[in-house]
VOKEMI-492673 format. One line per 5 residues: number of its first residue (from 0); for each residue y, x, z of N, C-alpha, C, O, CB. Coordinates in steps of 0.2 Angstrom, whole numbers. Atoms other than C-alpha are relative to their C-alpha. Glycine has a CB too. Example, Ala and Ser with C-alpha at 12.3 -4.5 7.8 and 13.67 -1.06 7.14 Angstrom:
0	-6,4,0,-22,62,39,6,4,0,5,9,3,0,-5,6  -6,-4,-1,-5,68,36,5,-4,3,11,-1,4,2,2,-7 .
This chain:
0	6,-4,0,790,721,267,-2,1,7,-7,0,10,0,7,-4  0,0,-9,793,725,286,-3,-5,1,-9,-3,3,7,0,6  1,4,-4,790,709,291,-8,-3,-2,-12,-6,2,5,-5,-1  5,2,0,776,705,282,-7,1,4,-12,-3,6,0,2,-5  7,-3,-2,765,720,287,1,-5,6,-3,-8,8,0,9,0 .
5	2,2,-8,770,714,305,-4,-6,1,-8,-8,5,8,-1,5  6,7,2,763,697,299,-6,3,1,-10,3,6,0,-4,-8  8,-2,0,747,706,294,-2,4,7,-8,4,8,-2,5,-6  3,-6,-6,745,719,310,0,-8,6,-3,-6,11,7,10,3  -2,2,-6,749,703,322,-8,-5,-4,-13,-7,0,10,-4,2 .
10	6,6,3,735,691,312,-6,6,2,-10,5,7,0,-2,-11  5,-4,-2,723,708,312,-4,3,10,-9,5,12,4,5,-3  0,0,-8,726,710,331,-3,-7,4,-6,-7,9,10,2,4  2,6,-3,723,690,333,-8,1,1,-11,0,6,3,-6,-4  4,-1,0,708,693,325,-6,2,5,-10,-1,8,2,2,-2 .
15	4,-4,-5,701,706,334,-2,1,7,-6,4,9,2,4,-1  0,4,-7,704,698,352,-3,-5,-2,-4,-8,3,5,-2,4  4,6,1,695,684,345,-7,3,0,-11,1,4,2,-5,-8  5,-2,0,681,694,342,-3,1,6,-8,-1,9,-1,4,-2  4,-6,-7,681,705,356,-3,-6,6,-8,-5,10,7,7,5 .
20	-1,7,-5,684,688,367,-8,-2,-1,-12,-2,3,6,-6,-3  8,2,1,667,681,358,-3,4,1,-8,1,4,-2,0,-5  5,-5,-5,658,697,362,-1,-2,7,-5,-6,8,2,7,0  0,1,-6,660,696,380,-1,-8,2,-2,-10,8,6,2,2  1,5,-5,657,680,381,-8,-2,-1,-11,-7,2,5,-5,0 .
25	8,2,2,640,680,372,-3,5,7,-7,3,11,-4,2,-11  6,-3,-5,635,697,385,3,-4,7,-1,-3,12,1,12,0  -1,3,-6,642,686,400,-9,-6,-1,-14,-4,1,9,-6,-1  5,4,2,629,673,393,-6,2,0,-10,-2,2,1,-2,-6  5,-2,2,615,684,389,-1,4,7,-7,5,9,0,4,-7 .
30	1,-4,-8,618,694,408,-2,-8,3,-7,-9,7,10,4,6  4,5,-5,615,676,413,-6,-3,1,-10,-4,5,3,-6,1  9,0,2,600,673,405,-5,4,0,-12,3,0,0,-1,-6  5,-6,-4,594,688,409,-1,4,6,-3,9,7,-1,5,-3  -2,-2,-8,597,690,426,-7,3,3,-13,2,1,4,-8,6 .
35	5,-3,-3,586,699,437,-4,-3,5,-3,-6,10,3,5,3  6,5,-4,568,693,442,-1,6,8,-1,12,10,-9,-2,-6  5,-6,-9,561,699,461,-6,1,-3,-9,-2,-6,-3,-5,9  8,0,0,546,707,460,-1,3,8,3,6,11,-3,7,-8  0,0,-5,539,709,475,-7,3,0,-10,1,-4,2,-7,4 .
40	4,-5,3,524,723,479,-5,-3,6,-3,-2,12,4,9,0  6,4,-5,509,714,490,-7,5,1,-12,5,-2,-3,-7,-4  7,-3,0,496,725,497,-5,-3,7,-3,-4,13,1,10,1  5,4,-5,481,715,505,-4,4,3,-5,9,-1,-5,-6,-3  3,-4,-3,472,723,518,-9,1,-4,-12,6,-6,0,-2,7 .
45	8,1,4,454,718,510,0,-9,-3,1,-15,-2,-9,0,8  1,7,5,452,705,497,-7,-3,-1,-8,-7,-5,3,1,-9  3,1,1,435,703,502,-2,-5,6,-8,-7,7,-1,4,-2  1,3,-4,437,694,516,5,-9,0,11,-10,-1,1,4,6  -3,8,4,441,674,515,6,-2,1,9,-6,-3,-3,-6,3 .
50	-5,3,-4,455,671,527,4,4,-4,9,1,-5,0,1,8  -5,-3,2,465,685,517,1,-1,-7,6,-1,-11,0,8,2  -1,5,8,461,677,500,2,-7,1,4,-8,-5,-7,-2,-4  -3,5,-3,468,661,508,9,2,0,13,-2,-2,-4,-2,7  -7,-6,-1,485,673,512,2,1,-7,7,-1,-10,-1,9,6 .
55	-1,-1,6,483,678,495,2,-7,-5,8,-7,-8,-6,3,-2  -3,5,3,484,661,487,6,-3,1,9,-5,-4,-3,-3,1  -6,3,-5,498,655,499,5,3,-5,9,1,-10,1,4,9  -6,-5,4,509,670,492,1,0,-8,6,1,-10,-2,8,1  -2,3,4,507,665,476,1,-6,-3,3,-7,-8,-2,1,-2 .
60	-4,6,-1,509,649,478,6,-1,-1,9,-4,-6,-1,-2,5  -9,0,0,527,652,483,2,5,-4,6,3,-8,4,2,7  -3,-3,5,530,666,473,1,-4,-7,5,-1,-10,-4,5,-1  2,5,5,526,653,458,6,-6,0,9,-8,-5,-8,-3,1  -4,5,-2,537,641,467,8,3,-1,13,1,-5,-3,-2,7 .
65	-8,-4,0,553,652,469,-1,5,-6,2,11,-5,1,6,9  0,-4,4,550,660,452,2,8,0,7,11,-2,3,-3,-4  0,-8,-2,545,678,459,-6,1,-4,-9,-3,-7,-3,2,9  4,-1,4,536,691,451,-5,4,4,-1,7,9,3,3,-7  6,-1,-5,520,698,461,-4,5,-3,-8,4,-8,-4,-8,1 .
70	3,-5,1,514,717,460,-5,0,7,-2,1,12,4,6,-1  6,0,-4,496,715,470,-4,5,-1,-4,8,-6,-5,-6,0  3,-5,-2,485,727,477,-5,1,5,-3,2,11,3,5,1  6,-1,-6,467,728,487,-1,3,4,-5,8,3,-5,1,-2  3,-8,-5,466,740,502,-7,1,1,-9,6,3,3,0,7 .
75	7,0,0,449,736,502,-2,4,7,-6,9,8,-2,4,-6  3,-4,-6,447,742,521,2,4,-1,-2,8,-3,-6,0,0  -2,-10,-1,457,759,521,9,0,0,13,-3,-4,-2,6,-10  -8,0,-4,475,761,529,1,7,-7,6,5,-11,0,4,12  -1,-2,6,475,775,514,-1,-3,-6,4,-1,-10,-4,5,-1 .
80	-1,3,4,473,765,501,7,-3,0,11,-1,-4,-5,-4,-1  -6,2,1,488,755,506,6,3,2,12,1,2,0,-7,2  -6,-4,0,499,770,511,2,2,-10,7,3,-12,-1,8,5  -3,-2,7,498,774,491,2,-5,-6,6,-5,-10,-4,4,-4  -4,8,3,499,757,484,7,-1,2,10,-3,-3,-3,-6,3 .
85	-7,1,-2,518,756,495,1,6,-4,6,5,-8,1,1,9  -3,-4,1,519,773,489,1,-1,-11,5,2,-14,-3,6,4  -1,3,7,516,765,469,5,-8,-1,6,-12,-5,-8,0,-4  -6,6,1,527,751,472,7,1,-1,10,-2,-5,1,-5,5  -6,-3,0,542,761,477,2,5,-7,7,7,-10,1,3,8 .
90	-3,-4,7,539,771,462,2,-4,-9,3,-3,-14,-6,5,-2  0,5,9,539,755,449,7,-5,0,9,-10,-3,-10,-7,-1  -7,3,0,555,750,457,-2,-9,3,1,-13,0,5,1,-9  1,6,-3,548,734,467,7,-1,3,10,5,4,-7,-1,6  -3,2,-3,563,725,476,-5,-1,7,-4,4,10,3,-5,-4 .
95	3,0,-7,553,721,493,-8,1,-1,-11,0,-6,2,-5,4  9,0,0,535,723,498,-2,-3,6,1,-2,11,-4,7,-1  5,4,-5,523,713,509,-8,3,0,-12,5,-4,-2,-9,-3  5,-5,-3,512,723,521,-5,-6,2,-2,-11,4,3,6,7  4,2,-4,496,715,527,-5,3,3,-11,3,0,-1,-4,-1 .
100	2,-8,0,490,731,536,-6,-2,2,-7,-7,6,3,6,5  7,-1,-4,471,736,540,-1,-1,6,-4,-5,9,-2,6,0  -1,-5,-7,476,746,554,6,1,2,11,4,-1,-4,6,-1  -7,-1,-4,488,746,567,3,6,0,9,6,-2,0,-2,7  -2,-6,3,490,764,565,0,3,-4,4,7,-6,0,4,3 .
105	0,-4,9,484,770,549,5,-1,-5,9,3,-8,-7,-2,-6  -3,4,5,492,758,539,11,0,2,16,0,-1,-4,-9,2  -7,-2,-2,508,761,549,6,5,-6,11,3,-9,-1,5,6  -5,-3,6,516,775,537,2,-4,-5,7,-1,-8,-3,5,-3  1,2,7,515,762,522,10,-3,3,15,-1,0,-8,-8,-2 .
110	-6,2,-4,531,754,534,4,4,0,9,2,-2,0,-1,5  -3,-5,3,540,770,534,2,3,-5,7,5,-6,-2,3,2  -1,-3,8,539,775,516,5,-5,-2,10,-4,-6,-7,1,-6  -3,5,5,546,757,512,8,3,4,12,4,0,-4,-9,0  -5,1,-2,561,760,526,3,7,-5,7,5,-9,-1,-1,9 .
115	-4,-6,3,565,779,519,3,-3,-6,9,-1,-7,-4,5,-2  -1,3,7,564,769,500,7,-3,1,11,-2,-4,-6,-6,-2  -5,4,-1,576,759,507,-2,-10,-3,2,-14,-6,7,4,-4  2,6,3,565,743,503,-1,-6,6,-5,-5,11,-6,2,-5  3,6,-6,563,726,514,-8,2,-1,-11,4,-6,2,-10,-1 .
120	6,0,0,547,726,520,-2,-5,5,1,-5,10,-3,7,1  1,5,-3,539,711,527,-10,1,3,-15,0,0,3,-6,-5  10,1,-1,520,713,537,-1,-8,2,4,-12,3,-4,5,9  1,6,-1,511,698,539,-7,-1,2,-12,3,0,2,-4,-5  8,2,-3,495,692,546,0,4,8,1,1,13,-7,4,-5 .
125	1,-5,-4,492,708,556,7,6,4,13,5,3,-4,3,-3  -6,-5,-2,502,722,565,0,5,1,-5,7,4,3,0,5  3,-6,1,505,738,563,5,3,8,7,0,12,3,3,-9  -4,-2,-9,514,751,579,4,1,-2,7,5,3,-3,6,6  -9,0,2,531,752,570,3,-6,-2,7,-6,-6,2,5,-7 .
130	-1,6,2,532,735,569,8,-3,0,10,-8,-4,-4,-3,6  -5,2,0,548,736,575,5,4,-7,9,0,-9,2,1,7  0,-5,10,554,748,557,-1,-7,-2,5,-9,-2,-8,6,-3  3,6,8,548,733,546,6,-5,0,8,-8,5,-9,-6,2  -6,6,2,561,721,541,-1,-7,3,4,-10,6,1,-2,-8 .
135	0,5,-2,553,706,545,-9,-1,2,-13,2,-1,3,-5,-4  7,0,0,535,701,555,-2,-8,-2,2,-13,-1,-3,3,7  3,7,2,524,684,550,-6,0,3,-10,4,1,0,-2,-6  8,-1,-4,508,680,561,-1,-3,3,2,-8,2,-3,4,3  1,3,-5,502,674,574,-4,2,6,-8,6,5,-1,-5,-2 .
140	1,-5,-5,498,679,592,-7,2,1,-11,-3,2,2,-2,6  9,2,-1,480,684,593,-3,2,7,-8,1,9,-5,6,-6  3,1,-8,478,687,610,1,-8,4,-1,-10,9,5,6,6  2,10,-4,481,667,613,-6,-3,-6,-9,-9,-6,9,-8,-1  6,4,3,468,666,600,-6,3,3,-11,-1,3,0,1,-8 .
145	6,-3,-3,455,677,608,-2,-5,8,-7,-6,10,2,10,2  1,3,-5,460,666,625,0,-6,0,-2,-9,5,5,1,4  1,6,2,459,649,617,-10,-1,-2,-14,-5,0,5,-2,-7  6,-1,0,442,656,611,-4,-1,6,-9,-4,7,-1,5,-2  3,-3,-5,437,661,627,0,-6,5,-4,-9,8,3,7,2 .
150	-1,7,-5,444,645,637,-7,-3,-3,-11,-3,0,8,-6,-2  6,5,-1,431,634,626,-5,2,-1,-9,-3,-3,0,-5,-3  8,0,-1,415,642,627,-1,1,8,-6,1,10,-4,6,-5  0,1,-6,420,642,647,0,-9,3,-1,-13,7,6,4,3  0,10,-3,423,623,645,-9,-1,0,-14,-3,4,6,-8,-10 .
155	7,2,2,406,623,635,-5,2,6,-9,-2,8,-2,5,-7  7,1,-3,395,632,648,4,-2,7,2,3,10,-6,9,0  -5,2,-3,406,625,662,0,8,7,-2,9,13,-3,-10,2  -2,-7,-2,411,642,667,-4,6,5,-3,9,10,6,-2,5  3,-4,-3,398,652,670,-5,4,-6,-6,1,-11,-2,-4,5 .
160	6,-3,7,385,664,657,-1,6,-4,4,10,-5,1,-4,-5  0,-7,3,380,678,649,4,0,-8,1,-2,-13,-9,3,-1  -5,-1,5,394,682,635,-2,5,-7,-5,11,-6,7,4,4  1,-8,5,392,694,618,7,-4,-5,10,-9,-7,-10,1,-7  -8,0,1,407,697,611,-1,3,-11,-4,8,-13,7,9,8 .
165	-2,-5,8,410,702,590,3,3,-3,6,-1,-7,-1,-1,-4  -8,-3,1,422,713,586,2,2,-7,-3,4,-10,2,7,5  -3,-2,9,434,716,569,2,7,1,3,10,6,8,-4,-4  0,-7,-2,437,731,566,5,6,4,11,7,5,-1,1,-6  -4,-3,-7,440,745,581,6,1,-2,5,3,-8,-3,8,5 .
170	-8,-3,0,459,749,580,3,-6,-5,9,-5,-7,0,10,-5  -5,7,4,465,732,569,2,-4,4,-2,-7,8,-3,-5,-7  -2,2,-4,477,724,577,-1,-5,4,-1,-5,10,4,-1,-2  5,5,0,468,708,576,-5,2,6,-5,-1,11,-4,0,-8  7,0,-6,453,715,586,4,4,6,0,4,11,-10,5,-2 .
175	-3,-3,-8,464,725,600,2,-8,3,-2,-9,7,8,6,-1  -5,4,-2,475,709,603,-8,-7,2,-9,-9,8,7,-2,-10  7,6,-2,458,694,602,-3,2,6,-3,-2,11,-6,-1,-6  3,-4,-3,449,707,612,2,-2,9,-2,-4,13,2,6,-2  -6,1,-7,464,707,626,-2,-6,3,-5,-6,9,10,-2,-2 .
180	0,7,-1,463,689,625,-5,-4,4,-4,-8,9,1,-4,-6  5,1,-3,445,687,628,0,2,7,-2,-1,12,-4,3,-3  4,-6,-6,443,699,641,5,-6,7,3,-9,12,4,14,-1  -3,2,-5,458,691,651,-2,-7,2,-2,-9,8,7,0,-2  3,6,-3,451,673,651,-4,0,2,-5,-5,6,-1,-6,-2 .
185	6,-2,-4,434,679,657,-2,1,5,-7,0,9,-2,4,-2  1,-3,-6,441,687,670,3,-4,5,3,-2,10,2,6,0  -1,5,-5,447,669,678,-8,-1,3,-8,-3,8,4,-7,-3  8,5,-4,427,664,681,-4,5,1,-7,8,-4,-5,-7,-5  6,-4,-3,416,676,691,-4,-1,-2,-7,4,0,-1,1,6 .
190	6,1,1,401,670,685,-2,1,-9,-7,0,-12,-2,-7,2  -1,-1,8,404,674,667,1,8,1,5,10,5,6,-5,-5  -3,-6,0,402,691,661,-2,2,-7,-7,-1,-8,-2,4,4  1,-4,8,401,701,642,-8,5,0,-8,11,2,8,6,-1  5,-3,0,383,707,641,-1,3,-6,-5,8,-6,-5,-5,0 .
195	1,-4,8,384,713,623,7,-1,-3,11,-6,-2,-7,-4,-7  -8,1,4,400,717,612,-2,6,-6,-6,11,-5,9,3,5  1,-5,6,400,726,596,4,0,-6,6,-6,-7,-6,-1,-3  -5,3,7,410,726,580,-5,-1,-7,-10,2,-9,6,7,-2  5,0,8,404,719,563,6,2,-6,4,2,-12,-5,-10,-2 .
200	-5,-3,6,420,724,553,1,-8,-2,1,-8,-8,-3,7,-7  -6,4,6,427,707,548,-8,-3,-2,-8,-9,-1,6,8,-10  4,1,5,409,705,540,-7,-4,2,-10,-1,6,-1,5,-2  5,2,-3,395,691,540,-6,3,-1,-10,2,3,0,-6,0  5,-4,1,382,701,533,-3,5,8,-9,5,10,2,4,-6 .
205	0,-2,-4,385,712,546,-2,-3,7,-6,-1,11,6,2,-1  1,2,-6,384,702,560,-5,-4,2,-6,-6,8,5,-2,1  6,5,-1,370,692,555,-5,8,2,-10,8,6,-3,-6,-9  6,-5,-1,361,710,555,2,2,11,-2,3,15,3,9,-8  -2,-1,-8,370,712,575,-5,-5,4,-9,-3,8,10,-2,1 .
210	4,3,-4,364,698,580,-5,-2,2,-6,-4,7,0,-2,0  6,-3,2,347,699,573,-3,4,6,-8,3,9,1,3,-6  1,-7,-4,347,715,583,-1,-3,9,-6,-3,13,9,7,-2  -1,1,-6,353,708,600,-5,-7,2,-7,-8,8,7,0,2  6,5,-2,340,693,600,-5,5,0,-7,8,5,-3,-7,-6 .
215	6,-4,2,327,704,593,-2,7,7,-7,11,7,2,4,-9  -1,-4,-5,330,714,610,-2,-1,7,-5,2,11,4,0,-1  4,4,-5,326,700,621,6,-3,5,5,-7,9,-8,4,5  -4,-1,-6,341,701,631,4,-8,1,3,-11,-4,5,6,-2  -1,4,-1,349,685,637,9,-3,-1,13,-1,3,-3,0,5 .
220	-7,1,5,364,678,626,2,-9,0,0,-13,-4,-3,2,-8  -4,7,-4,375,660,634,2,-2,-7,0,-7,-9,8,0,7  -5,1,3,387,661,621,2,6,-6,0,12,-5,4,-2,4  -5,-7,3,397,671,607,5,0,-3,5,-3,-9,-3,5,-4  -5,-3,3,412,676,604,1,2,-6,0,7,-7,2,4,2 .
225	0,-7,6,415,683,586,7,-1,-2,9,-7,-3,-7,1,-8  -6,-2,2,433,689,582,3,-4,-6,9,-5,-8,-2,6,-1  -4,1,8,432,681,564,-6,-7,0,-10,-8,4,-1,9,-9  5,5,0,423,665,558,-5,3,-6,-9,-1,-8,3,-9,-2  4,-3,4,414,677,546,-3,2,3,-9,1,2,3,4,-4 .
230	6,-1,-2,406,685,557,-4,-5,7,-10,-3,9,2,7,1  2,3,-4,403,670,569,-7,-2,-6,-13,1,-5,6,-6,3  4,1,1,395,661,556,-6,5,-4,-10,1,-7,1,-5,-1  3,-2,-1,384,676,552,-6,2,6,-12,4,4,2,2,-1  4,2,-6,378,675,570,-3,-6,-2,-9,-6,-4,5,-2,7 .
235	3,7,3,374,656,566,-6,2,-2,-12,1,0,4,-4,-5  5,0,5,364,662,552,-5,2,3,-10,-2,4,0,3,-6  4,-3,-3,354,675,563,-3,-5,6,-9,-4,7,4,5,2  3,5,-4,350,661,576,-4,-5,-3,-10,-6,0,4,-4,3  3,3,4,344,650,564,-6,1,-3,-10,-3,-3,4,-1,-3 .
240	4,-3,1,332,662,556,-7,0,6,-13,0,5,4,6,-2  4,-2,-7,324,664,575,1,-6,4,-1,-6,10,3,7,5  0,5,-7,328,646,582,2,-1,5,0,-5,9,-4,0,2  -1,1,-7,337,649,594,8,-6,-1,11,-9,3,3,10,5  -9,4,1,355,638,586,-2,-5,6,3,-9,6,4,-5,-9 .
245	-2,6,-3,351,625,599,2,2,7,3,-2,12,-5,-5,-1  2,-4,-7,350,637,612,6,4,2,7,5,8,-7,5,-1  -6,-7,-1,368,650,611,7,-3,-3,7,-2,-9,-2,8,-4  -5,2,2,384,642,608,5,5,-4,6,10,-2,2,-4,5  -4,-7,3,396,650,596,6,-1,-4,6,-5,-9,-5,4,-6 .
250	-6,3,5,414,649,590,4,7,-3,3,12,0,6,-5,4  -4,-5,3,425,660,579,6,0,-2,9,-5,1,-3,2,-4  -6,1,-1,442,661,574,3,1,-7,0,6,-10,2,4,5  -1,1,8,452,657,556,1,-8,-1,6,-11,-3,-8,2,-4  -1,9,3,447,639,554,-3,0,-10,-1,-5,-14,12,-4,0 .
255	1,0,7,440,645,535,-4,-7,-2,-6,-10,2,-2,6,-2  3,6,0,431,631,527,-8,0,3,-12,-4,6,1,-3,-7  11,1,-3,412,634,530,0,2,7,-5,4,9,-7,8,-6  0,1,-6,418,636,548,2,-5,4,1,-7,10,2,4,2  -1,7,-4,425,620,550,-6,-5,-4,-8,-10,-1,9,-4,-2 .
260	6,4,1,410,613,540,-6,1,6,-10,-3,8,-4,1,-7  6,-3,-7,398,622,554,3,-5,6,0,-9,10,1,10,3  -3,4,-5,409,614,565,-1,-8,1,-3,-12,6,8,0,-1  2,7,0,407,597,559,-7,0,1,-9,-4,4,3,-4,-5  8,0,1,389,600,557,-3,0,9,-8,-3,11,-3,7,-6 .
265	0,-1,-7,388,604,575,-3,7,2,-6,8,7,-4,-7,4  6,-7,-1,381,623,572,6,4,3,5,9,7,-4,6,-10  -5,-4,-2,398,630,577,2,-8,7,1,-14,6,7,2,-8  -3,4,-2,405,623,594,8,0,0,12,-4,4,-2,0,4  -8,-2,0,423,628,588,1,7,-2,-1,12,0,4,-1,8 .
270	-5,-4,2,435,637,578,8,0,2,12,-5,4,0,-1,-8  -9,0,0,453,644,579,4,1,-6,5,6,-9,3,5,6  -4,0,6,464,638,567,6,6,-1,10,8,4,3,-7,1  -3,-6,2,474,651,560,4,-1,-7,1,-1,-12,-6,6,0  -3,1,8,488,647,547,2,6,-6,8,9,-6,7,-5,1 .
275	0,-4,5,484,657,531,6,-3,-4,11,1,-5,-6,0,-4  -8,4,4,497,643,519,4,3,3,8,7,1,2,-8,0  -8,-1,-2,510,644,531,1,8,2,7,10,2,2,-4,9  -3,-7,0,510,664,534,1,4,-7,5,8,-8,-5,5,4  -1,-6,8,507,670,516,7,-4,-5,10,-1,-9,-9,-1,-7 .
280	-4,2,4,521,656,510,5,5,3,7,10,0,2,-7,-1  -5,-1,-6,534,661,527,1,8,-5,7,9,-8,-4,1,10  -2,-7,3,532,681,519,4,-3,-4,10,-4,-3,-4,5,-2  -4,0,4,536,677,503,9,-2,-1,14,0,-4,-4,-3,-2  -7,4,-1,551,667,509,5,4,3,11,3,3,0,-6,4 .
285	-2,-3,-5,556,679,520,3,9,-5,9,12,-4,-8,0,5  -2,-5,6,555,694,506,5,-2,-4,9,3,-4,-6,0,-6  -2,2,6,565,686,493,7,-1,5,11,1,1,-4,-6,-5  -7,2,-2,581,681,506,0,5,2,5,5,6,1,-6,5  -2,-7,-3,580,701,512,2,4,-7,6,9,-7,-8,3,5 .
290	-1,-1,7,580,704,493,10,-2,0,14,2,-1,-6,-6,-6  -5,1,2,596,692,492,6,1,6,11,-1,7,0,-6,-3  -5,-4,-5,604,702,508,3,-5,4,9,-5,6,7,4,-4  2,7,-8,600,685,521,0,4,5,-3,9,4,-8,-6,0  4,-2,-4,598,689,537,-5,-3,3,-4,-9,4,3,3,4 .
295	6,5,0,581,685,544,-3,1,6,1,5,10,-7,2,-5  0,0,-8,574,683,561,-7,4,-1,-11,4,-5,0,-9,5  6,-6,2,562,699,564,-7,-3,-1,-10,-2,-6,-1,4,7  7,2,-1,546,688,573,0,-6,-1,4,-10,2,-4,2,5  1,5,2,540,675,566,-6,-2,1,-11,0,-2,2,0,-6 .
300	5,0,-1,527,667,574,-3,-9,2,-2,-12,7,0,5,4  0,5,-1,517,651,570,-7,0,4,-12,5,3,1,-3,-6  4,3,-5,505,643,583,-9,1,0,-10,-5,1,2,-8,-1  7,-1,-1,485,646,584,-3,-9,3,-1,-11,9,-1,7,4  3,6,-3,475,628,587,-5,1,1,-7,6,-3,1,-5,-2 .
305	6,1,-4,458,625,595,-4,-6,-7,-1,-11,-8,2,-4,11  2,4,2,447,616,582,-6,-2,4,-6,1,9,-1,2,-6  5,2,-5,432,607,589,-4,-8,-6,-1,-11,-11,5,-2,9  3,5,2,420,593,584,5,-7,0,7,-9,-6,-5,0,4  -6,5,-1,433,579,590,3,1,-4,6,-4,-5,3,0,6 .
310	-11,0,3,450,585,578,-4,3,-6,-1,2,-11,9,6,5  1,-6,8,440,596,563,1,-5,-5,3,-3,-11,-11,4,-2  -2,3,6,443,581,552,5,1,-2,5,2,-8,0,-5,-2  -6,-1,3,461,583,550,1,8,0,6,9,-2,5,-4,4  0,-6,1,459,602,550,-3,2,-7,-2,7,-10,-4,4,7 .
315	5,0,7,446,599,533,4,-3,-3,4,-1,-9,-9,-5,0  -4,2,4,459,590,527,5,3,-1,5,3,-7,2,-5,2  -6,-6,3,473,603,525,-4,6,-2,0,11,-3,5,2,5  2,-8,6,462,617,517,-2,-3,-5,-4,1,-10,-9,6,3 .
């Protein structure tokens, strides 16, 4: 009878490691199959401007690609808006977030809340003044895009003429940094100087109403600058209305598509290429290896080129 039972408790014991064995190995199985996606917390400065809907696409592009999951958010123009957006990502439990701030100092805090969170935080496009806080940056220099600008409408009037400048909006990194850029190649040719400067925010409506204003004034306008190709070709349009496009040369900065069609058309004499694909994928990529505890190189910064009548075909070809 002893030996039996010991038969049965050793068969009951096989059992029951057979089970337990099989359990573990279905939740091994089911941890693998359900392993943990990234979600990654995106707040765009304004989704109403082209070049940052270009950034936008990028980022989902690769997020799509690297099977990420993508919490987005409009700042719509307000360094407050995207301090509470950072501050609703860190409450829905995002793994990292991608800043692309308004404003160099408003937008700043959003970078701080993520460092306290303890979350990567990746800016991109623009820059904020805790730049060095942020996990990783992605962009590109905009004071050699304000000085590439500025080089060729000196090629164009062969260095000399009355300048109007169009600025993004006062305090975004973007218009401090182009600004710089401008101001410093201007000040190689004594015969060139800034007759008008103004800001139109980013906006061609805006700037067709600017320009409008400074013709309609009478004052004597070589060339113009504008910060963005949104608000260049708003200028355009304003010339155009009054006749003068054959008369004030005008480039802007981006490379978006209806600025390289101006370009080819010959209404623009040049854009600066500005890579939206390659900055909105680079974050993404950049997020997700700070997610899996990579280290990443801080600045990351790809090249600005000179579009022009001569090369805009192969520039129309990659948008």
């Amino acid at each position: 009878m002893h030996l039996l039972e010991n038969q049965k408790l050793i068969l009951i014991a096989s059992v029951l490691a057979m089970a337990f064995s099989g359990c573990n190995r279905q939740q091994d199985q089911s941890a693998a199959q359900g392993k943990h996606r990234i979600v990654i917390g995106v707040s765009y400065q304004n989704l109403q401007n082209e070049f940052v809907i270009n950034i936008q696409d990028a980022i989902r592009a690769e997020a799509k690609k690297l099977d990420v999951d993508l919490v987005e958010a409009d700042g719509q123009g307000s360094a407050e808006n995207q301090i509470s957006q950072t501050e609703d990502f860190i409450a829905r439990g995002v793994d990292a977030i991608i800043l692309n701030p308004y404003d160099r100092e408003g937008s700043a805090h959003a970078v701080d809340l993520a460092v306290q969170a303890h979350k990567p935080i990746v800016v991109v496009n623009a820059t904020v003044s805790n730049l060095d806080k942020a996990s990783a940056y992605v962009g590109s220099d905009d004071t050699e895009a304000g000085r590439i600008a500025a080089q060729r409408i000196m090629d164009v009037l062969h260095g000399k003429g009355e300048i109007a400048v169009i600025h993004g909006p006062n305090g975004h990194s973007a218009e401090v940094e182009r600004t710089e850029g401008i101001r410093k190649e201007l000040a190689k040719f004594p015969e060139a100087k800034i007759v008008a400067e103004q800001t139109a925010n980013w906006d061609r409506a805006q700037a067709l109403d600017l320009m409008e204003n400074w013709l309609a004034s009478g004052r004597k306008i070589d060339a113009v600058i504008a910060e963005n190709d949104e608000m260049a070709l708003g200028a355009c349009k304003a010339m155009e209305t009054t006749g003068k496009e054959k008369e004030i040369a005008v480039i802007g900065i981006d490379a978006i598509p209806d600025a390289l069609k101006a370009v080819s058309d010959g209404r623009m004499t040049g854009t600066v290429f500005q890579d939206a694909k390659g900055q909105g994928s680079m974050a993404v990529d950049l997020a997700v290896q700070l997610v899996q505890g990579q280290t990443v190189k801080h600045d990351n910064y790809i090249l600005f080129q000179l579009v022009t009548k001569e090369n805009v075909a192969s520039f129309s070809k990659s948008n």
